[in-house]
DRENGUMAR-903231 format. One line per field, with one value per residue (C-alpha): residue number from 0; residue in one letter; chain; x, y, z. Coordinates in steps of 0.25 Angstrom, whole numbers. Example, Ala and Ser with C-alpha at 12.3 -4.5 7.8 and 13.67 -1.06 7.14 Angstrom:
nr: [0;1]
rest: [A;S]
kette: [A;A]
c1: [49;55]
c2: [-18;-4]
c3: [31;29]
% end
This chain:
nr: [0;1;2;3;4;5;6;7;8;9;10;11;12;13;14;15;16;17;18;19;20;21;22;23;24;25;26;27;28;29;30;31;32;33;34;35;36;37;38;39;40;41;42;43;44;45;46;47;48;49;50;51;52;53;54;55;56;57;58;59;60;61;62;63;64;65;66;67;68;69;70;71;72;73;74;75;76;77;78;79;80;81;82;83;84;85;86;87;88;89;90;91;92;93;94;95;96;97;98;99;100;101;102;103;104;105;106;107;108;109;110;111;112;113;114;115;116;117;118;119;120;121;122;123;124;125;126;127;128;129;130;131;132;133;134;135;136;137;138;139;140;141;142;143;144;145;146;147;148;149;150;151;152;153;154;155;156;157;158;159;160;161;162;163;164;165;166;167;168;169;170;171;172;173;174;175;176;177;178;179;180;181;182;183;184;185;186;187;188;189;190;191;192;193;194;195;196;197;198;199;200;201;202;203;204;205;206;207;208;209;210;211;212;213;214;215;216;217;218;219;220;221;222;223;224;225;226;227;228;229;230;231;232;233;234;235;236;237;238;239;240;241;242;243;244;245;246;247;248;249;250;251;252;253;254;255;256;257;258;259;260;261;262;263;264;265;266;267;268;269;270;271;272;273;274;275;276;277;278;279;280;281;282;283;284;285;286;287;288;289;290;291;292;293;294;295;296;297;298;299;300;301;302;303;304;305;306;307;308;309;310;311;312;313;314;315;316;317;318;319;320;321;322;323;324;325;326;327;328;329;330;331;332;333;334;335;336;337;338;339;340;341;342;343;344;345;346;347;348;349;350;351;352;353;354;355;356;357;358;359;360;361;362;363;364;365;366;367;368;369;370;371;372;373;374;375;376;377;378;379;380;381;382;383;384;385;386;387;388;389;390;391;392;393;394;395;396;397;398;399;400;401;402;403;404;405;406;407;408;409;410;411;412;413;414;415;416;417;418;419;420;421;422;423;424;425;426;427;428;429;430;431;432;433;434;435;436;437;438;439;440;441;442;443;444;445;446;447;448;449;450;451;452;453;454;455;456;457;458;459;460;461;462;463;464;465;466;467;468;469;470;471;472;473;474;475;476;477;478;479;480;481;482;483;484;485;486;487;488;489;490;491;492;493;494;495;496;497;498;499;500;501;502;503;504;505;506;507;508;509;510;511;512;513;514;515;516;517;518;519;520;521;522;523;524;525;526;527;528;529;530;531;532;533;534;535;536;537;538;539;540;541;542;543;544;545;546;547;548;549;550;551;552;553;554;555;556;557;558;559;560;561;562;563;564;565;566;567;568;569;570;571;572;573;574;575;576;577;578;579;580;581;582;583;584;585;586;587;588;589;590;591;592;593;594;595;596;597;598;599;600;601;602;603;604;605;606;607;608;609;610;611;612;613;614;615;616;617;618;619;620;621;622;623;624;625;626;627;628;629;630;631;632;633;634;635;636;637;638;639;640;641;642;643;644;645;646;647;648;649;650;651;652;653;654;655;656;657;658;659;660;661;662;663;664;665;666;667;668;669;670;671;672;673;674;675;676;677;678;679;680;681;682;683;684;685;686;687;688;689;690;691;692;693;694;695;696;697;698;699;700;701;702;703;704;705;706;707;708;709;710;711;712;713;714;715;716;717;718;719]
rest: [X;X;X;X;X;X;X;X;X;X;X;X;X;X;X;X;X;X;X;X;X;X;X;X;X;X;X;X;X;X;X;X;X;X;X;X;X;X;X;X;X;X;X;X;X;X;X;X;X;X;X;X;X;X;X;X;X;X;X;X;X;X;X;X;X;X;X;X;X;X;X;X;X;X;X;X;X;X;X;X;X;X;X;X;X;X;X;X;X;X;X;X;X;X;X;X;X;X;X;X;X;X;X;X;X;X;X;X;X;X;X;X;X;X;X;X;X;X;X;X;X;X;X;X;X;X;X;X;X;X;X;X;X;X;X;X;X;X;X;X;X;X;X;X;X;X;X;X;X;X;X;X;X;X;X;X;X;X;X;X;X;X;X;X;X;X;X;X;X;X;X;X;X;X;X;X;X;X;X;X;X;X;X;X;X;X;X;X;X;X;X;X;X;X;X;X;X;X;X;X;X;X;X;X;X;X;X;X;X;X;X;X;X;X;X;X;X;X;X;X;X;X;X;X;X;X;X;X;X;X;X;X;X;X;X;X;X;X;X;X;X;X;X;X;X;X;X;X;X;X;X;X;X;X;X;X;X;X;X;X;X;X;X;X;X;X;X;X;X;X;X;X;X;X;X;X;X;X;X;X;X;X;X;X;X;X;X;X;X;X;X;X;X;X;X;X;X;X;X;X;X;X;X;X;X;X;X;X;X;X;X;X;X;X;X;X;X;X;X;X;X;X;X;X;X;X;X;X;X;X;X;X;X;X;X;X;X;X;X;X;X;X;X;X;X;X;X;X;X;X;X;X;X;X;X;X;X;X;X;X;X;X;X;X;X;X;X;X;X;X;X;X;X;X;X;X;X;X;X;X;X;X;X;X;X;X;X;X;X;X;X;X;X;X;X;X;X;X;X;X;X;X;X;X;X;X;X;X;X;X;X;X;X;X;X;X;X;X;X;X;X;X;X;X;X;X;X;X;X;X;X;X;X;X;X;X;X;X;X;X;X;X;X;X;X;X;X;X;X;X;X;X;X;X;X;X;X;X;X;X;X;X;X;X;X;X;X;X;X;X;X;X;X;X;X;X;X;X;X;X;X;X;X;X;X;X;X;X;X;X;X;X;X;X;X;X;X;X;X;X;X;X;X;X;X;X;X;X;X;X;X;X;X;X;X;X;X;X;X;X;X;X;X;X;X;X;X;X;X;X;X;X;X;X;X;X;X;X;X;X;X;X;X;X;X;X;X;X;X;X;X;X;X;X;X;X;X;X;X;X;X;X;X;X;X;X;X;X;X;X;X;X;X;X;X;X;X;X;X;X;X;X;X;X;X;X;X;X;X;X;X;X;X;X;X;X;X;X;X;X;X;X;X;X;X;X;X;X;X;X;X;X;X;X;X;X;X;X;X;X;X;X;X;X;X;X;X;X;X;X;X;X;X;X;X;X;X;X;X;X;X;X;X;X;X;X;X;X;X;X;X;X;X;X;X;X;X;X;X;X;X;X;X;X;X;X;X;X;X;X;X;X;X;X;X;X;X;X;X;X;X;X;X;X;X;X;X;X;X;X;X;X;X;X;X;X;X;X;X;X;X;X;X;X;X;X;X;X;X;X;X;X;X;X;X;X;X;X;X;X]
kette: [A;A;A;A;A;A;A;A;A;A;A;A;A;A;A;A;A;A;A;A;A;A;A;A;A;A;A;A;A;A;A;A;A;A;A;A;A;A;A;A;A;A;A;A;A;A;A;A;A;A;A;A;A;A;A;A;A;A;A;A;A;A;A;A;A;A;A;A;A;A;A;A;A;A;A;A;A;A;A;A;A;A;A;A;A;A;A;A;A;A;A;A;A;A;A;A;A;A;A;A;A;A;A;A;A;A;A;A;A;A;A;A;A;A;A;A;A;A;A;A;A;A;A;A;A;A;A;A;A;A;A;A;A;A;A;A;A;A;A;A;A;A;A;A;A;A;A;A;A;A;A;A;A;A;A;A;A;A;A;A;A;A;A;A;A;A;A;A;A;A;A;A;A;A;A;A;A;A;A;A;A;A;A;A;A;A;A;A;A;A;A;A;A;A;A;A;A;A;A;A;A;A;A;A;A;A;A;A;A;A;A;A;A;A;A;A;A;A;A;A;A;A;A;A;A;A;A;A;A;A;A;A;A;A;A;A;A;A;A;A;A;A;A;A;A;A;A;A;A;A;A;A;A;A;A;A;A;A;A;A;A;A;A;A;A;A;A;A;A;A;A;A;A;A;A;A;A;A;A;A;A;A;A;A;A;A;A;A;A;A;A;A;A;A;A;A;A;A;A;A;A;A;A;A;A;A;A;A;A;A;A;A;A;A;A;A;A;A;A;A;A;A;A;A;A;A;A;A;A;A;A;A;A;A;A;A;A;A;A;A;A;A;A;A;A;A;A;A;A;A;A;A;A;A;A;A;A;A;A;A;A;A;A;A;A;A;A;A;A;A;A;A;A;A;A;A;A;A;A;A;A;A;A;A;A;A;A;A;A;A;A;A;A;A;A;A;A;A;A;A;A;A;A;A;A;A;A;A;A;A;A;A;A;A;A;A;A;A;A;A;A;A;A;A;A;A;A;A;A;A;A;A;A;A;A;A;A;A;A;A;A;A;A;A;A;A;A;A;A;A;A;A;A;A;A;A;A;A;A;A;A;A;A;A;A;A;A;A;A;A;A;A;A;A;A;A;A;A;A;A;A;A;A;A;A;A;A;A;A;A;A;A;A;A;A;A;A;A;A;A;A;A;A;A;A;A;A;A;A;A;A;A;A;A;A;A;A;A;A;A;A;A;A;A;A;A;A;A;A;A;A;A;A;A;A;A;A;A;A;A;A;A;A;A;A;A;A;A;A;A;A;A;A;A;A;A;A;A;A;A;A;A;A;A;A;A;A;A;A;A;A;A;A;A;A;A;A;A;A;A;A;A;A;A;A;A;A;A;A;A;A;A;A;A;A;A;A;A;A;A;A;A;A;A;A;A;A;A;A;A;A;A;A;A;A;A;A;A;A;A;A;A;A;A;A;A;A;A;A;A;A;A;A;A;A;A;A;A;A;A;A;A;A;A;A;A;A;A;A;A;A;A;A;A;A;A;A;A;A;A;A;A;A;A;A;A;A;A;A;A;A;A;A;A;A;A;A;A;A;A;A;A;A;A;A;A;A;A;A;A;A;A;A;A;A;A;A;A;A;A;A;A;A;A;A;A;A;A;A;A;A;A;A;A;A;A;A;A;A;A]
c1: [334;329;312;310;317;313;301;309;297;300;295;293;282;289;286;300;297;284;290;299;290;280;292;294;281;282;296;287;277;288;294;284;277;291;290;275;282;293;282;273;284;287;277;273;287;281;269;278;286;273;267;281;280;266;271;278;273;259;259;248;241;240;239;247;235;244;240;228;232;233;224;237;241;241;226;220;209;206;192;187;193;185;197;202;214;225;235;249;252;263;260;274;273;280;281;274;260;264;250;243;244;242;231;224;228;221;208;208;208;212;227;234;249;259;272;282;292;286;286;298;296;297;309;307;310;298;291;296;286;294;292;279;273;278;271;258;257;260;250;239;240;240;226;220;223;218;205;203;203;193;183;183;181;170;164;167;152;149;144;149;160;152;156;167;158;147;158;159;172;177;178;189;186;197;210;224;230;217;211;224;222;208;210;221;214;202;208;213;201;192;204;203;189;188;198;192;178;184;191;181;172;183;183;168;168;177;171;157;163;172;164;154;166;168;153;150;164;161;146;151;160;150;143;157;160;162;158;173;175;166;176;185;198;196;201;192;199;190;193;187;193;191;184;197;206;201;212;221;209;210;224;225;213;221;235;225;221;234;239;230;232;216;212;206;191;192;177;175;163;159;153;148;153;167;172;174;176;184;183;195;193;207;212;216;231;232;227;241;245;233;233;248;244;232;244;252;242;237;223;216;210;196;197;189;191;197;182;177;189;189;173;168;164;148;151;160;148;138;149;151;136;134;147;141;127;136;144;133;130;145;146;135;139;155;149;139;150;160;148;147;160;158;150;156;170;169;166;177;186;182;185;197;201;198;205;218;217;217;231;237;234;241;253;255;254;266;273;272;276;288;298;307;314;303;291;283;280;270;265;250;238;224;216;216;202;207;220;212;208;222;230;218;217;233;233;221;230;245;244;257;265;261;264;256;259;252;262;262;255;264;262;270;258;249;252;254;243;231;217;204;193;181;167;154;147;139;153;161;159;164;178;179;178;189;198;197;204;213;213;215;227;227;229;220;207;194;184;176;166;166;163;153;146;148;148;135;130;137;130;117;119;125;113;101;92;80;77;91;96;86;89;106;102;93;105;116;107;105;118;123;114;120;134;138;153;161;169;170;158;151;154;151;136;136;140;130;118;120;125;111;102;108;106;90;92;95;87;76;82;86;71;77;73;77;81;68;59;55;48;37;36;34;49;55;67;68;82;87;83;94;86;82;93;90;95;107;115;111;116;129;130;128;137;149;144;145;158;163;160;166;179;178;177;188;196;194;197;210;214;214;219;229;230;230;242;249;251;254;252;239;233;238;232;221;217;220;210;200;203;203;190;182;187;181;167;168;169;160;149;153;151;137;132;132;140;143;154;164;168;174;186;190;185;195;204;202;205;216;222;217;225;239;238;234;246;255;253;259;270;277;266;256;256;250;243;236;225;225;221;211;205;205;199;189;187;185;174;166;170;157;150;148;139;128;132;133;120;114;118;111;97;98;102;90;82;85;79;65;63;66;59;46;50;53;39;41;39;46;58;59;58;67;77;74;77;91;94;90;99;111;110;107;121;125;120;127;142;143;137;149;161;157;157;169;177;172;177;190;194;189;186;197;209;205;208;211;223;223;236;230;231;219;218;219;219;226;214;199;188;186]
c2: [-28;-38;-33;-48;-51;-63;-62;-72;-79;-78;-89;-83;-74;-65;-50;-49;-58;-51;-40;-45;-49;-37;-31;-39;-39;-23;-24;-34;-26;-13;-21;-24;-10;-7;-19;-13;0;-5;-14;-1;8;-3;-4;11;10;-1;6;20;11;5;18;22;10;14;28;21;26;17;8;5;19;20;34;37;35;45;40;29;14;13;0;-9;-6;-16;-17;-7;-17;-27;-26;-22;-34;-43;-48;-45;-36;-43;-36;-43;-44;-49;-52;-52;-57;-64;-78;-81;-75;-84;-94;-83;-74;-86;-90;-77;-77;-89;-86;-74;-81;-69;-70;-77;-82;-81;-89;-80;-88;-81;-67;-63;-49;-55;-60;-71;-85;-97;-99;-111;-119;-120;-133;-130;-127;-139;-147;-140;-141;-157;-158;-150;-159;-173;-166;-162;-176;-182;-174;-177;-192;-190;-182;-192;-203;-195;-194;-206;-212;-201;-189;-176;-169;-159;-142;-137;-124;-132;-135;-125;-115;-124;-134;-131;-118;-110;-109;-113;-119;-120;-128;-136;-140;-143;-151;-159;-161;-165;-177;-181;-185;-189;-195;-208;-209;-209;-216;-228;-225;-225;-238;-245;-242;-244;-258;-260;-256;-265;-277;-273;-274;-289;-296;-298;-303;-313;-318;-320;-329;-338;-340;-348;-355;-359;-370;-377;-375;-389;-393;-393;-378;-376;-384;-375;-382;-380;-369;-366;-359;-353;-352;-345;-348;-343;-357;-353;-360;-372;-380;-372;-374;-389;-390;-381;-389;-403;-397;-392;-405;-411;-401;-405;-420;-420;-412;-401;-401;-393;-390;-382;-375;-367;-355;-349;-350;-345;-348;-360;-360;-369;-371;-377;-384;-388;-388;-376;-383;-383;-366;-360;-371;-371;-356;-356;-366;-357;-345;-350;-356;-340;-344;-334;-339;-333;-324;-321;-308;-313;-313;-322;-330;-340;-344;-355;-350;-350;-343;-334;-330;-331;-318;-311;-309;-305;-294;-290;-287;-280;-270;-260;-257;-256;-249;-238;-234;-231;-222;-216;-212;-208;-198;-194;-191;-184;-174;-170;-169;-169;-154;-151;-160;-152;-139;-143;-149;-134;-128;-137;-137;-122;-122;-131;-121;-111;-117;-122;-108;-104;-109;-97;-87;-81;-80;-71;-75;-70;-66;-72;-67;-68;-65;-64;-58;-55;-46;-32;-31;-39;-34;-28;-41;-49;-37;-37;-52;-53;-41;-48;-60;-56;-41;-34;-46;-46;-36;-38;-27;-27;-27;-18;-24;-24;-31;-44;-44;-43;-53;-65;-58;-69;-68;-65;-64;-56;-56;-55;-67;-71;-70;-78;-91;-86;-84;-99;-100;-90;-97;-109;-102;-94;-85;-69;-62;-53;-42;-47;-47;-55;-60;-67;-55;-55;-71;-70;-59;-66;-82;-84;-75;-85;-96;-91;-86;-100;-109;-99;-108;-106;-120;-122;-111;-114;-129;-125;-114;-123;-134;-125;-117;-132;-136;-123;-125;-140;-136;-127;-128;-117;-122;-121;-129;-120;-109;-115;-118;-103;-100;-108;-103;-90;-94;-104;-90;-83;-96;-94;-79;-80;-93;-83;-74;-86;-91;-105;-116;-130;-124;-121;-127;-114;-110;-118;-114;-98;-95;-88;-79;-65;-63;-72;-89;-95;-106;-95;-97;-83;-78;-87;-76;-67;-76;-77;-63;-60;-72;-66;-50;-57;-63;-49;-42;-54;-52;-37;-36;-46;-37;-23;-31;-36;-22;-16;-29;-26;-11;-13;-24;-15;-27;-19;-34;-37;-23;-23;-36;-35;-21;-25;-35;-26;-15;-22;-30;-16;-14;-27;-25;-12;-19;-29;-20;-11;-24;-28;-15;-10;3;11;9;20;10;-2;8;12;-6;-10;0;-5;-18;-17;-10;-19;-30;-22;-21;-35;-39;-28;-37;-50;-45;-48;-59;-49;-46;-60;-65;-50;-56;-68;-64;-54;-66;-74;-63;-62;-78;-76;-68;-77;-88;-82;-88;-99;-92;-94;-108;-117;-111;-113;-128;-128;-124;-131;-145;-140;-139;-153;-159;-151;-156;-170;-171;-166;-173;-187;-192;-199;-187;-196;-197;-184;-177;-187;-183;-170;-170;-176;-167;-154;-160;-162;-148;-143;-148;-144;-130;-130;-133;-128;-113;-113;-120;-111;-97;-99;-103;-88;-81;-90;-90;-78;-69;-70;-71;-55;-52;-61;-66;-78;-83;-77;-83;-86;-80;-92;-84;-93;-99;-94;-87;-92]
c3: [235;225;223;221;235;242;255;263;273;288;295;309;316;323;325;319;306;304;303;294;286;286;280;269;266;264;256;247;245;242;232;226;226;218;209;204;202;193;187;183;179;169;165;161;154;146;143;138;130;125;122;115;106;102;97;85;71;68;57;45;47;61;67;80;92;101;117;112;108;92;87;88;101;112;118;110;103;112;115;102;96;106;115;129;130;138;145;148;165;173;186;196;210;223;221;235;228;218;219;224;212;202;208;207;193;190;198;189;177;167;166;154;162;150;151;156;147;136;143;138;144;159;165;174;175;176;189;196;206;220;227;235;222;215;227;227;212;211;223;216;204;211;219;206;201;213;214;199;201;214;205;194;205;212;198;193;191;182;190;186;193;202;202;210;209;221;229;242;244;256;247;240;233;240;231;233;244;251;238;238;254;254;241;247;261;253;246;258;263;250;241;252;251;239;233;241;235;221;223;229;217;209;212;213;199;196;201;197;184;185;193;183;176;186;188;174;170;184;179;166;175;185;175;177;190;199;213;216;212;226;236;244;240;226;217;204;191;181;166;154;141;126;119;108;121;126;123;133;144;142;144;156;162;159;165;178;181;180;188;198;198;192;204;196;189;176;170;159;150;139;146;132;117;120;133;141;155;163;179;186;201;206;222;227;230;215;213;210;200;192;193;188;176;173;171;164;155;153;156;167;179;181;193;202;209;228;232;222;219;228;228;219;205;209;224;216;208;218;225;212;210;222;223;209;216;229;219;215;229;234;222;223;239;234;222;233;241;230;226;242;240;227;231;244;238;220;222;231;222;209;216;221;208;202;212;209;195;198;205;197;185;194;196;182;176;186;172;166;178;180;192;199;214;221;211;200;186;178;163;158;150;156;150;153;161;170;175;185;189;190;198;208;210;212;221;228;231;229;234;230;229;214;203;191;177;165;155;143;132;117;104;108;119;110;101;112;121;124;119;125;117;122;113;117;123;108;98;111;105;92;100;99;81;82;90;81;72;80;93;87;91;104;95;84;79;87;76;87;86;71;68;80;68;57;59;64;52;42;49;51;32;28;38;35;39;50;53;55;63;72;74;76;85;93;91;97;109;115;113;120;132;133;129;140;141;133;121;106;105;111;105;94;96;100;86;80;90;83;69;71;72;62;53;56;52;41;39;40;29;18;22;27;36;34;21;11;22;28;16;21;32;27;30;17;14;20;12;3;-2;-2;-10;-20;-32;-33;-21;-19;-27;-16;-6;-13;-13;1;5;-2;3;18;14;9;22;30;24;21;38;39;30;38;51;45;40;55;61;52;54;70;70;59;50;36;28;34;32;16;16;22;19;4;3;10;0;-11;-6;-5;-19;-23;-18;-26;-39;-36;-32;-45;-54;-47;-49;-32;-37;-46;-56;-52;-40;-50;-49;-33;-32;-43;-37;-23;-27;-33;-21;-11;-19;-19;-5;-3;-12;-3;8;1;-3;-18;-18;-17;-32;-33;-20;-18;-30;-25;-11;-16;-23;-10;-3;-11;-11;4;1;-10;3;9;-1;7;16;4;-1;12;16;1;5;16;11;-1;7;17;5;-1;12;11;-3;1;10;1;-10;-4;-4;9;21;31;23;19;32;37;25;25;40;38;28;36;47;39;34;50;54;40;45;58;52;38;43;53;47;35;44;51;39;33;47;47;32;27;38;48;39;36;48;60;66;75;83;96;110;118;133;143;156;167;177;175;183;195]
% end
């Protein structure tokens, strides 16, 4: 027998039947006892084989690790690189546990669904929605868009949406079917009502908004209205025309009354400097031929909307200014019941909209599954700590009508696996600068902790500044309480908090506030003047001693990234330009004097050999190029330089406000100069010291080292 045998229903109750099915039930539950041992068996092959692979001879000087995991191998490096490790899962199950089992998935929150298209290690074909599914999923969506367009009804005089977290369990919090049911009964009852609300205040807010349209066009005309526009038997046409088309009112007042054999009175009046108005009284008998003439003519009647039209024009105003005066009122009662009806039902809407948009979610990620006769198939990452979490939650809801495996991780997993990055909660908004240049690969390298370390110390050395510090750590602390939503903007402000604190530590060390200000107020250098001429050199110095460091950390990390992914280019590269770096700072040290002569040799030696290798790694170009890039390396270096000259902008810009602002001779204009200027150089102070640190990590720093082209983990559904 087929393990994936169909469980035909019975639809009977009988002892018989039961049994029937008890027995079924048991033959289930054997077969898949037997599916789960064929599962696991495979997978301990897998993991032999796996093992076998590992025993291959290691590459660039990597010793054999006997039973342990060599650095390379699949999830040996995950947590010190600051990331989650993932582990790869399929999940098998019968197609009746379908929902069920997706459901639980996305309560979960933790498992990335792959397409099972691109699993080419899985054979099953794509997951097709049966009819009741294809019904439950149109109806879901005309639900959601018919609570949608209640909630921004019920919200419409600009209330805020209320929480679906206030809203009772009974009131729609259960899942499934249950929130389907409800949702639907529930509509039922307050679509009609309030859909007559809406309207009715629709069309209040319509006339609200015409009739005073319609009163102050009939108040020119009643200057000009006649006794006989009053008389029951006569009908009264209003005209307003452009003064630019008078010619064309005169004739269709001429071609009126010889349609009316001299029956009709025709009056007309400049109403202000570019209208005129014209009021025509004829018989009723003679309405639809004027009215017809008026057509074709293309001149519009005025008019009025039924309950006014038939009044004479000063009862028809007399009516409008009192429906103008009846309209707030009317008015205020529908929107008191819309917000009755708001706050009985706009948290049970909101839920219910949650708890649709949720299913909805469901059912379009059935996309990706797979399919058997009777069983679906699934393919997925979640990370390792929370296998635990997704086998207990499917057994909790599927029982043994579910088979999940973790598959055996190998290098193609490792290069398409998602990724999770996990820093501690004050480098976390860093995450967000590195992934606007790229996500890292799984198997790569993490610099969140590493910019997290160094930006904020390139802010704080390029802003030095007391005064300033203080004012943009003050800026970004009220913005953060203000600006609660997570984002990049955010994360941003949490940058500059701490960049803002560095910025006054070392303000304290350059002896800076509001540039040379300070100095009157008994604030003067513990290390170094950046004002001094002096001591500028210094600063230069220690710009390009930072820079060195920089890039020499980037180096050592790029030599065992290299190392670990066994890329023989990258580590001659790499380590070539460390090598020949180290033999650099020999030689320089040597020429200023820092040690002794005898190491110009092993530095000039050292260089030399770290450019062959540099060059080994390009090839027949390297010959050439290997110079060239040692030069560039060392131009990334001097690139630090920057750290010293943007800040000696700033102080000096900071400066030329204090001395005119004592210079002017006018103290009101110079504090107000001097008070412009120091703001300019704030938001000066807030940009430049950013723009300019990321740049060093982007350009200088990470090509050392870090490899982007990563996947970010998008687990399918949240925490609930």
């Amino acid at each position: 027998m087929d393990k994936h045998a169909a469980i035909a229903p019975l639809q009977s109750d009988s002892p018989h039947v039961l049994e029937v099915i008890r027995r079924r039930e048991a033959e289930a539950k054997r077969r898949l006892a037997a599916e789960r041992e064929l599962a696991e068996a495979a997978l301990a092959e897998a993991e032999r084989a796996a093992r076998g692979r590992r025993r291959d001879p290691p590459t660039c000087g990597a010793k054999p690790s006997g039973g342990r995991r060599r650095a390379g191998s699949p999830g040996g490096h995950r947590e010190a690189l600051m990331r989650l490790r993932m582990s790869r899962l399929q999940i098998v199950g019968l197609k009746t546990h379908l929902e069920a089992a997706v459901h639980a998935l996305h309560c979960l929150g933790c498992v990335q669904i792959e397409d099972l298209s691109e699993a080419g290690d899985v054979s099953a074909r794509p997951l097709h929605l049966d009819r009741d599914m294809v019904r439950t999923q149109e109806e879901l969506g005309y639900l959601t868009a018919r609570i949608e367009g209640l909630l921004a009804a019920l919200v419409a005089d600009g209330r805020r949406p209320g929480s679906p977290a206030q809203m009772p369990h009974a009131a729609g919090g259960s899942p499934g079917e249950d929130c389907l049911t409800e949702a639907r009964a529930g509509l039922e009852t307050l679509g009609p009502q309030a859909q007559a609300l809406v309207s009715k205040r629709g069309s209040l807010e319509a006339e609200q908004a015409s009739l005073p349209r319609y009163e102050a066009t009939l108040r020119k005309l009643l200057p000009i209205v006649p006794l006989s526009a009053r008389d029951p038997a006569n009908v009264s046409f209003g005209l307003l025309v452009s003064r630019t088309h008078l010619g064309v009112l005169d004739a269709v007042a001429e071609r009126v009354v010889n349609l009316t054999g001299g029956r009709a009175e025709v009056v007309a009046e400049d109403v202000d400097s570019a209208t005129r108005a014209m009021l025509i009284v004829i018989p009723d008998d003679f309405a639809i031929e004027v009215e017809t003439l008026l057509g074709r003519e293309d001149i519009s009647r005025l008019r009025l909307p039924s309950d006014f039209a038939n009044q004479p024009p000063d009862r028809a105003v007399a009516a409008l200014s009192q429906r103008l005066a009846a309209i707030p009122q009317e008015l205020a009662q529908v929107k008191s019941a819309l917000s009755a009806l708001a706050e009985v039902w706009e948290p049970r809407l909101a839920c219910w909209r949650i708890c649709l948009r949720q299913r909805l979610e469901e059912f379009a990620v059935l996309s990706r599954f797979g399919e058997t006769d009777q069983t679906f198939v699934l393919v997925g990452w979640t990370p390792e700590r929370d296998l635990p979490r997704v086998r207990e939650a499917l057994t909790a809801v599927v029982g043994d009508a579910a088979v999940m495996q973790a598959l055996p991780p190998t290098r193609a997993d490792e290069k398409r696996a998602p990724v999770a990055l996990v820093n501690p909660g004050p480098a976390r908004p860093f995450q967000s600068l590195v992934r606007l240049l790229a996500v890292p690969r799984y198997e790569g390298i993490d610099p969140t902790m590493l910019m997290a370390v160094f930006l904020p110390i390139f802010f704080g050395m390029i802003l030095g500044d007391v005064a300033y510090g203080a004012l943009l750590l003050l800026f970004s602390f009220i913005l953060l309480r203000r600006f609660r939503t997570p984002g990049i903007a955010r994360d941003i402000l949490h940058v500059l908090l701490l960049g803002s604190a560095w910025g006054i530590a070392f303000g304290f060390l350059y002896g800076e506030a509001f540039g040379t200000l300070g100095e009157h107020f008994g604030l003067h250098a513990l290390w170094l003047d950046r004002t001094s001429p002096r001591q500028v050199t210094g600063l230069l110095l220690f710009s390009v001693a930072v820079g060195a460091v920089h890039i020499t950390l980037g180096l050592i990390l790029g030599v065992w990234e290299a190392f670990r992914q066994r890329s023989r280019n990258h580590l001659l590269e790499r380590g070539g330009m460390l090598v020949g770096l180290i033999g650099l700072f020999l030689v320089v040290s040597v020429a200023v004097k820092w040690l002794p002569a005898g190491f110009m040799t092993p530095g000039v030696a050292a260089m030399i050999v770290g450019i062959a290798l540099l060059g080994a790694s390009l090839g027949w170009l390297g010959l050439l190029m290997g110079p060239i890039e040692f030069v560039g390396l060392v131009g990334n270096i001097l690139s630090y330089l920057r750290l010293a000259a943007i800040g000696l902008a700033s102080v000096y810009l900071a400066r030329v406000a204090n001395d005119l602002a004592g210079n002017l001779g006018n103290i009101v204009a110079g504090v107000i100069i001097a008070v412009f200027i120091h703001a300019l150089n704030l938001v000066l102070g807030a940009f430049s010291p950013t723009i300019h640190s990321l740049r060093l990590h982007y350009v200088e720093f990470f090509r050392k080292f870090y490899e982007g082209g990563g996947r970010p983990f998008e687990p399918f559904g949240s925490e609930l």
